[in-house]
C-alpha positions as CSV (number, residue, x, y, z in Angstrom):
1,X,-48.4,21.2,-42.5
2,X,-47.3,20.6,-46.1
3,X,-45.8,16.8,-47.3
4,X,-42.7,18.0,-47.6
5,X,-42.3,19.5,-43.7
6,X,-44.0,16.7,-42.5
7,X,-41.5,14.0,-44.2
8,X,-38.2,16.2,-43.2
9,X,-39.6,16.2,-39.7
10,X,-40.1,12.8,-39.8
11,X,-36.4,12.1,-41.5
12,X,-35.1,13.9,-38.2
13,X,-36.9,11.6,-35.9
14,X,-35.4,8.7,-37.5
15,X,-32.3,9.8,-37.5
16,X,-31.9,10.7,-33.8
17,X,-34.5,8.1,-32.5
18,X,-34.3,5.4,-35.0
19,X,-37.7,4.8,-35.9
20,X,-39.2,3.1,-38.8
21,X,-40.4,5.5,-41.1
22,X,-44.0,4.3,-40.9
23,X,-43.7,5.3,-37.4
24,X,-41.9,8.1,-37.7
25,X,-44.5,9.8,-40.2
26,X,-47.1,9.0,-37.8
27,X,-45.5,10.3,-34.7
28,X,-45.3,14.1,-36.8
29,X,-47.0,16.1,-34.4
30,X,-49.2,19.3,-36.0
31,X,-47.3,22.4,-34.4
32,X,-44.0,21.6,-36.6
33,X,-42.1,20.4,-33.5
34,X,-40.1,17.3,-33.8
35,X,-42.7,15.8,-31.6
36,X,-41.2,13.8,-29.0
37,X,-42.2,16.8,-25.8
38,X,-45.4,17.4,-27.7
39,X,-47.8,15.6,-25.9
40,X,-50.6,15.3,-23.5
41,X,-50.4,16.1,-19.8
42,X,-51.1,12.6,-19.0
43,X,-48.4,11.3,-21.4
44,X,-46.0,13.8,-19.7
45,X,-46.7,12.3,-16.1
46,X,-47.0,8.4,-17.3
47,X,-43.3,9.3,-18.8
48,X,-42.1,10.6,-15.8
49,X,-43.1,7.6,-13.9
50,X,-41.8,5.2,-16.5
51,X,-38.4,7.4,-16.0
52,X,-38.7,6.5,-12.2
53,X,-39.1,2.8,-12.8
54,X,-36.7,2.2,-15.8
55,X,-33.8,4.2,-13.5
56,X,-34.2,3.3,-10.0
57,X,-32.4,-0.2,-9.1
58,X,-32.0,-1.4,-5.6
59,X,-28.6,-1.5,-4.9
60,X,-25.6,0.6,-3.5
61,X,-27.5,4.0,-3.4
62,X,-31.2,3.0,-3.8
63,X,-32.9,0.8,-1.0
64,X,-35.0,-2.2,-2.2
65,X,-38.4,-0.7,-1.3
66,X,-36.8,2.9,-2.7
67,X,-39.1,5.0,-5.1
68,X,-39.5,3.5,-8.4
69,X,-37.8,0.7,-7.7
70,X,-40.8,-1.6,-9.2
71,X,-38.4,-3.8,-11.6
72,X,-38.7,-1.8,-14.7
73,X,-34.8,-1.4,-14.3
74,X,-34.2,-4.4,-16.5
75,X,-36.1,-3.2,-19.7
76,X,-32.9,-0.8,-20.1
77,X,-30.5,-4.3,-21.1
78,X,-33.5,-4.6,-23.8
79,X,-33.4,-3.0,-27.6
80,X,-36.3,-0.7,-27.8
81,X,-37.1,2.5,-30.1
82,X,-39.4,4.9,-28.2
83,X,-41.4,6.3,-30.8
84,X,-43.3,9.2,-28.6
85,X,-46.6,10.6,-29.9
86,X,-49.2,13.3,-28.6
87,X,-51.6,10.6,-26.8
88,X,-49.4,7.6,-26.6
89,X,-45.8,6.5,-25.7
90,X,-45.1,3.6,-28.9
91,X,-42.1,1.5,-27.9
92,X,-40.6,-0.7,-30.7
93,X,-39.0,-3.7,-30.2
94,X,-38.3,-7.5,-31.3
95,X,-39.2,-8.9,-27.8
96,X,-42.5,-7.6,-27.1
97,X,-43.3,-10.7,-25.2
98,X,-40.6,-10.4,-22.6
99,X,-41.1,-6.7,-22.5
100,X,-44.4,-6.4,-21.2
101,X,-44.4,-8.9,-19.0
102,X,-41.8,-6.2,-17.0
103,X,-44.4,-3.6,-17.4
104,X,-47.9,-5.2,-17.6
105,X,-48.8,-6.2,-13.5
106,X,-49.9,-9.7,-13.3
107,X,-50.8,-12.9,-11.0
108,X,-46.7,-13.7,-10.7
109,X,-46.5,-10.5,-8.4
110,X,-42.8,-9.5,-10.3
111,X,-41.9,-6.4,-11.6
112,X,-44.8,-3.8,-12.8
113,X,-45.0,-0.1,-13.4
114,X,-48.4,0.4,-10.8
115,X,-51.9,0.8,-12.2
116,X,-50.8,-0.2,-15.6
117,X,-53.8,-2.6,-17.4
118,X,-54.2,-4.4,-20.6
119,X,-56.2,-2.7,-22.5
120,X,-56.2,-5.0,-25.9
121,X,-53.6,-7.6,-27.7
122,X,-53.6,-7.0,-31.6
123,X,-52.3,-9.4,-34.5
124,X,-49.5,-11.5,-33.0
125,X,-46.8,-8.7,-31.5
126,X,-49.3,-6.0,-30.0
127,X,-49.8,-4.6,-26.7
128,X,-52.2,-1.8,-25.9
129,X,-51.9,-1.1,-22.5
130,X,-53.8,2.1,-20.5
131,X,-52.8,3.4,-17.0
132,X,-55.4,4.2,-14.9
133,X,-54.3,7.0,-12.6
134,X,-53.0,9.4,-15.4
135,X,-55.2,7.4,-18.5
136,X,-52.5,7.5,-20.8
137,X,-51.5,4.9,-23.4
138,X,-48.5,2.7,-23.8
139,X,-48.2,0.6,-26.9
140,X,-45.7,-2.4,-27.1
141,X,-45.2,-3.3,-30.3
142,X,-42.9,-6.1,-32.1
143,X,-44.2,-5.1,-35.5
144,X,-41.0,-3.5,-37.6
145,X,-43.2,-1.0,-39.0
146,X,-44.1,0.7,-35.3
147,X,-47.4,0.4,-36.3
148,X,-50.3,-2.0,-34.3
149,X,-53.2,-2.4,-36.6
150,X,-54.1,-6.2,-36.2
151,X,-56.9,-8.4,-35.5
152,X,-58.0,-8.6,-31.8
153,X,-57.0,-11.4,-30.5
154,X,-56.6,-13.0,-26.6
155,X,-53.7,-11.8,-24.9
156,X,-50.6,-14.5,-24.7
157,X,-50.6,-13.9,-21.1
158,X,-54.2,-14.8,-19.2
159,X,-53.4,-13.2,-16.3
160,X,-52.0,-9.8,-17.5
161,X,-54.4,-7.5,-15.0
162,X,-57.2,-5.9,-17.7
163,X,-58.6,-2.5,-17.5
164,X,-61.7,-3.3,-15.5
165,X,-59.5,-4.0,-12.6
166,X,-59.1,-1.3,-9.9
167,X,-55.7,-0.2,-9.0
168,X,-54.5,-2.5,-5.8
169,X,-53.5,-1.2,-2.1
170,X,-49.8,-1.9,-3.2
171,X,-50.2,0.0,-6.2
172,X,-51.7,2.7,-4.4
173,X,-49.0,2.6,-1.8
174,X,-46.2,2.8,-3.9
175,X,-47.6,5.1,-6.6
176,X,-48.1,7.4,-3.0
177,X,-44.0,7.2,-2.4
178,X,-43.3,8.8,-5.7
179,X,-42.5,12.7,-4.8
180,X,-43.8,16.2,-5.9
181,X,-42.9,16.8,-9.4
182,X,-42.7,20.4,-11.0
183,X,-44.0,20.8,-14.2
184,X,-40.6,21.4,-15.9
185,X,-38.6,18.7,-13.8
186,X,-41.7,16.3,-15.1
187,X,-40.8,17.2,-18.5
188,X,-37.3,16.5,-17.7
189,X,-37.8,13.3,-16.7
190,X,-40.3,11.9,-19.4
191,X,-37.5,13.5,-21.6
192,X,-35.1,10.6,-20.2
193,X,-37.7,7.9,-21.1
194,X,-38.8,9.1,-24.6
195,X,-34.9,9.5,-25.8
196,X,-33.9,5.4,-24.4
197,X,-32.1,4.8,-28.1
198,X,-31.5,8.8,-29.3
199,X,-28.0,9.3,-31.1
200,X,-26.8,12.1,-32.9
201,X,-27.1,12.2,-36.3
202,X,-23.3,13.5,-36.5
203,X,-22.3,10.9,-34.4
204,X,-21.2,12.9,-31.4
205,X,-23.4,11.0,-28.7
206,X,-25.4,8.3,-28.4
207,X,-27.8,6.4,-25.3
208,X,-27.5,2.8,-26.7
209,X,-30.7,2.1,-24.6
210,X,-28.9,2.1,-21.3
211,X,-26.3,-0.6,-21.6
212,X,-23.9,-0.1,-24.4
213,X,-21.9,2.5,-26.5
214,X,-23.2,2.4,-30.2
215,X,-20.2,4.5,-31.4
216,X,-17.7,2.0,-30.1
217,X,-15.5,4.5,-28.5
218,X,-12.3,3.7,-27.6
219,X,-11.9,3.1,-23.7
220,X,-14.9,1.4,-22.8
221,X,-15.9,1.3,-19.2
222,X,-14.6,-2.4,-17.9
223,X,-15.9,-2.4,-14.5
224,X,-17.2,-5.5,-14.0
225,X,-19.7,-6.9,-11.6
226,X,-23.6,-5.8,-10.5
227,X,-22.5,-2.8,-9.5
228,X,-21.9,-1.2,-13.1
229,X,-25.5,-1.7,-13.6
230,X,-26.7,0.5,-10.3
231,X,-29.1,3.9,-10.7
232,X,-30.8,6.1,-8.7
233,X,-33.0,8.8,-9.8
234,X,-34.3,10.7,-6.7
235,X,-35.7,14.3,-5.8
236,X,-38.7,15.9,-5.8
237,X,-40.4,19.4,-6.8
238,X,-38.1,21.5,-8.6
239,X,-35.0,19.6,-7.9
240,X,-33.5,16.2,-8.7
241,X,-30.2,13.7,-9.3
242,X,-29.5,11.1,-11.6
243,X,-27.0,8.5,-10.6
244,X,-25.7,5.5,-12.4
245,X,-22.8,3.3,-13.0
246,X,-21.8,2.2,-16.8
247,X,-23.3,3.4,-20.3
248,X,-24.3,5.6,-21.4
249,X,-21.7,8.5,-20.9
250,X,-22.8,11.6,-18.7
251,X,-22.0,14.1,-21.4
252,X,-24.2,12.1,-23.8
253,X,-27.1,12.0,-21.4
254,X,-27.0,16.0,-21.0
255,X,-26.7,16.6,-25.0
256,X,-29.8,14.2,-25.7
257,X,-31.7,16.1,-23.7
258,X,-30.6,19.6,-24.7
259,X,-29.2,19.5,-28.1
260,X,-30.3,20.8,-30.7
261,X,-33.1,19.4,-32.9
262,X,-33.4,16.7,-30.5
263,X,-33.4,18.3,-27.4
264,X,-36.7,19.1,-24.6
265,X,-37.4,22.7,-26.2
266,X,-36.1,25.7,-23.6
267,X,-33.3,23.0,-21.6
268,X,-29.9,23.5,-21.3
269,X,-26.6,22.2,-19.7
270,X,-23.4,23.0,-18.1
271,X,-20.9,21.3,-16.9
272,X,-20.2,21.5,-13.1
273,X,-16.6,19.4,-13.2
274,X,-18.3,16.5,-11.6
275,X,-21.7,16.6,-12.5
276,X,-23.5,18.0,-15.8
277,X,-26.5,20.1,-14.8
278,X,-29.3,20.5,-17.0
279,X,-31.9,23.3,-16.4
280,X,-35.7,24.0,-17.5
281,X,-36.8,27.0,-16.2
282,X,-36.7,26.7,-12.4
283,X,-36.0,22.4,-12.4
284,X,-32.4,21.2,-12.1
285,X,-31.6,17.9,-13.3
286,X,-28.3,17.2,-12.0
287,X,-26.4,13.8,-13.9
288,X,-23.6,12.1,-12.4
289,X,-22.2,9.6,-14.8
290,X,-19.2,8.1,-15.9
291,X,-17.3,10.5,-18.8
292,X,-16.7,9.5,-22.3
293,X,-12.9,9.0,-23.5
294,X,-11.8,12.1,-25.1
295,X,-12.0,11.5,-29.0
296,X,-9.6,12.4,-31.8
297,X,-11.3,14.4,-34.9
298,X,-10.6,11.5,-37.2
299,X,-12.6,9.3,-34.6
300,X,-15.9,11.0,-35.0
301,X,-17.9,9.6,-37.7
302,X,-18.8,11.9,-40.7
């Protein structure tokens, strides 16, 4: 592709996902797309799982032994960019050291997303990491620039399980809960993991990584309590629901993942009263959510 498409394209991704532009430049896949559905079909099963953990928490709908319910749940009161790429899943953030130590499996026996493995620690803020039943790649970076050239160095944590390990009977068991997933509804999902921190670029919507409302709207949701943290994301084949208390908004949820540039290519939604439904081809991805505050014209940011 020329410079020129290849920098606008990157432009949009920063806009709507907040990447550095380093990253951003780099994450330009080659078929002109914005790049963030592009990708392997071992990235697109690795995200679908990561959706699973990030948005299953035991609690008033999900059982504590529930699918997905591994502990990744907490990542989402975390600031992280997801910077998606054809062979690898970047995610951006300024704690790297408390974020993989949610995702990493280690001695401690806490939360893990199952068969994950340290693959190599670069510079000071670099975490490759490679999952062994799909073999696709998660980076955890703390470097601004999204980027994780850096000297090889020992990992901060010893005991961070390293790819020469075998996946465990636990992690077999629990991987073996996780249900049938169409092809479209497994794009849905790792839709919902690569768009964490999407916005609009008009200001109309925005995720705010799970637990806050970047467009300070007025009328917040006060609830109060563990319960405004609950989620459940359950299904399996072609159809599935998405449950949760607190931010982000339910509308906001549907138009990341439909809207255009940003949206998975081919999905839309429609409002069912009280549920959005978003479709991709035969999968149905029904959202039950909390509704934004209806906004005056003045109110939405130019």
């Amino acid at each position: 592709m020329p410079r020129s498409t290849n920098k606008a394209i990157a432009r949009t991704r920063m806009q709507y996902l907040g990447e550095p532009r380093k990253a951003a430049l780099d994450a330009v896949p080659r078929d002109g797309s914005l790049g963030l559905d592009t990708c392997s079909p071992e990235q697109s099963r690795f995200r679908a799982l990561m959706a699973l953990g990030l948005f299953n928490r035991p609690g008033p709908w999900q059982p504590a032994h529930g699918v997905g319910t591994w502990g990744l749940h907490t990542l989402v009161a975390y600031d992280i960019i997801a910077s998606p790429r054809f062979n690898r899943l970047v995610l951006i953030t300024d704690v790297p050291h408390n974020v993989a130590p949610y995702l990493l499996p280690s001695s401690d026996g806490g939360s893990s997303l199952p068969g994950l493995r340290l693959e190599e620690f670069r510079g000071r803020h670099t975490y490759l990491a490679r999952h062994l039943p799909t073999d696709a790649q998660l980076v955890i970076t703390g470097n601004p620039s999204g980027t994780w050239a850096g000297k090889l160095r020992p990992s901060p944590r010893w005991d961070f399980r390293s790819v020469n390990r075998p996946l465990t009977e636990s992690e077999r068991t629990r991987l073996d809960q996780v249900p049938d997933l169409s092809k479209e509804a497994e794009q849905l999902l790792a839709g919902l993991t690569c768009r964490i921190a999407a916005r609009d670029a008009e200001g109309r919507w925005a995720i705010g990584n799970w637990f806050s409302d970047p467009l300070m709207r007025p009328g917040w949701l006060s609830n109060e309590g563990e319960d405004r943290y609950a989620k459940q994301l359950q299904g399996s084949r072609h159809h599935w629901t998405f449950r949760w208390n607190g931010f982000p908004y339910v509308e906001d949820v549907a138009a990341s993942l439909t809207a255009p540039p940003v949206g998975v290519p081919g999905a839309v939604a429609r409002d069912a009263g009280d549920h959005f439904e978003v479709r991709l081809g035969r999968a149905t991805l029904r959202l039950h959510g909390r509704r934004a505050p209806v906004r005056q014209e003045s109110e939405v940011t130019p």
